[in-house]
N, C-alpha and C positions, 0 to 999 in steps of 0.2 A: 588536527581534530581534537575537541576540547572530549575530556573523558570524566564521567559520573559514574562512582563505585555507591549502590547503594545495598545496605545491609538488613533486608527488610525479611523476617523468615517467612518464609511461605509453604511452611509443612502442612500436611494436610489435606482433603479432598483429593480430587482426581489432577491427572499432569495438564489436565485441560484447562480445569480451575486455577491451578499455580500458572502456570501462563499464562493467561487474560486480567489475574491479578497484575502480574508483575508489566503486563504490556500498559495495565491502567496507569499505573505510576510511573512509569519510562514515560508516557506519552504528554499526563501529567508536569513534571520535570522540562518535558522538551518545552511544552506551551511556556513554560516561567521564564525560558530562560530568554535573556534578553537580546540576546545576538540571532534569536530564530525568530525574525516576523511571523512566518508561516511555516510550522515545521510540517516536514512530510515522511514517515517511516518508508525508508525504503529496503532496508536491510534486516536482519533477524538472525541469531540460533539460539537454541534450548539445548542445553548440553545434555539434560536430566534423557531427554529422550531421542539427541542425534539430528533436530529435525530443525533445518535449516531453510529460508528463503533469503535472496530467489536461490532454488535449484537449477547450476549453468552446466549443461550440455557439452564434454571434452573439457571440464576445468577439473584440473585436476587438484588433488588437497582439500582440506579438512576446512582449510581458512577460505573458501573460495566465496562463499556469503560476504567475510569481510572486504575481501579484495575488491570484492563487487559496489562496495558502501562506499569505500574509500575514496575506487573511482569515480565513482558518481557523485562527489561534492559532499560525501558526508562529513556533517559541521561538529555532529555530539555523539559520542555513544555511552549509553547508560547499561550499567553492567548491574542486574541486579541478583543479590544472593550469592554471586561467583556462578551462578546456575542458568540465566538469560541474560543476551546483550541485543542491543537495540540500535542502530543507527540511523541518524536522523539528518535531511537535511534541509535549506530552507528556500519552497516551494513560491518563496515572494518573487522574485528572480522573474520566474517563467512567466512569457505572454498569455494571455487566454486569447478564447476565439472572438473574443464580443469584437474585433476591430473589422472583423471580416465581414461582420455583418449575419444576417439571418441564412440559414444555409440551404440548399435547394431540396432536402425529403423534408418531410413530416411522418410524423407516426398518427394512424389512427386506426379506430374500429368497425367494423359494417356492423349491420343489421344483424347478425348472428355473434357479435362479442368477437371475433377472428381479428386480431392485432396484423396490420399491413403497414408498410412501409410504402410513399408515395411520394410522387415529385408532389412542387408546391402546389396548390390548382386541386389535388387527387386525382391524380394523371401519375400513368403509367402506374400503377399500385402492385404491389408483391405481398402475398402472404407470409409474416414472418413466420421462419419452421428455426429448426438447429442452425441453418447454413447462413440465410437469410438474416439472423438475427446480428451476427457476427459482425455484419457491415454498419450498422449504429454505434 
């Protein structure tokens, strides 16, 4: 995995704003670089605030975000400040669904704005709630 240390300070405003800055320019960085068609952030931590994704369930360690990036094909990680790392990898790779063809729900809305999910036709229709939603 190719490795970018950037030295960019980001003191200043909230740890929320220092994050979204530094994720700009990681992401930034990834788009340039040439070996990533399509880059896709799949990895993350902020050291400043502990807060890692993904968060995995029985993995134990500190590094487990990384472990995670690692294995899952990640091509670059951008380290920026020594304070957030970014890992990134490149999403050209995967198929998409256009090969499959149009798929059998649609989304639409009645007469009252209420969002349903429907086979094609508007047959069989279900209200989307919490649960419902979940399967689009």
């Amino acid at each position: 995995m190719k490795n970018l240390n950037v030295f960019q300070p980001l003191s200043g405003g909230s740890c929320i704003s220092r994050f979204n800055a530094a994720r700009v320019m990681a992401k930034s960085l990834a788009e340039s670089d040439p070996d990533l068609i399509e880059p896709e952030l799949i990895a993350w931590h902020d050291s400043s605030t502990a807060m890692a994704s993904p968060v995995l369930e029985g993995c134990s360690g500190a590094d487990g975000w990384h472990d995670y990036g690692v294995s899952h094909n990640g091509r670059l990680e951008v380290n920026v400040d020594g304070l957030v790392s970014f890992i990134f990898t490149d999403a050209s790779s995967f198929d998409s669904y256009q090969h499959f063809g149009p798929g059998p729900f649609i989304n639409i809305r009645d007469a009252q704005g209420q969002e349903m999910i429907c086979r094609v036709g508007g047959k069989a229709c279900v209200p989307l709630d919490e649960w419902s939603s979940k399967l689009t």
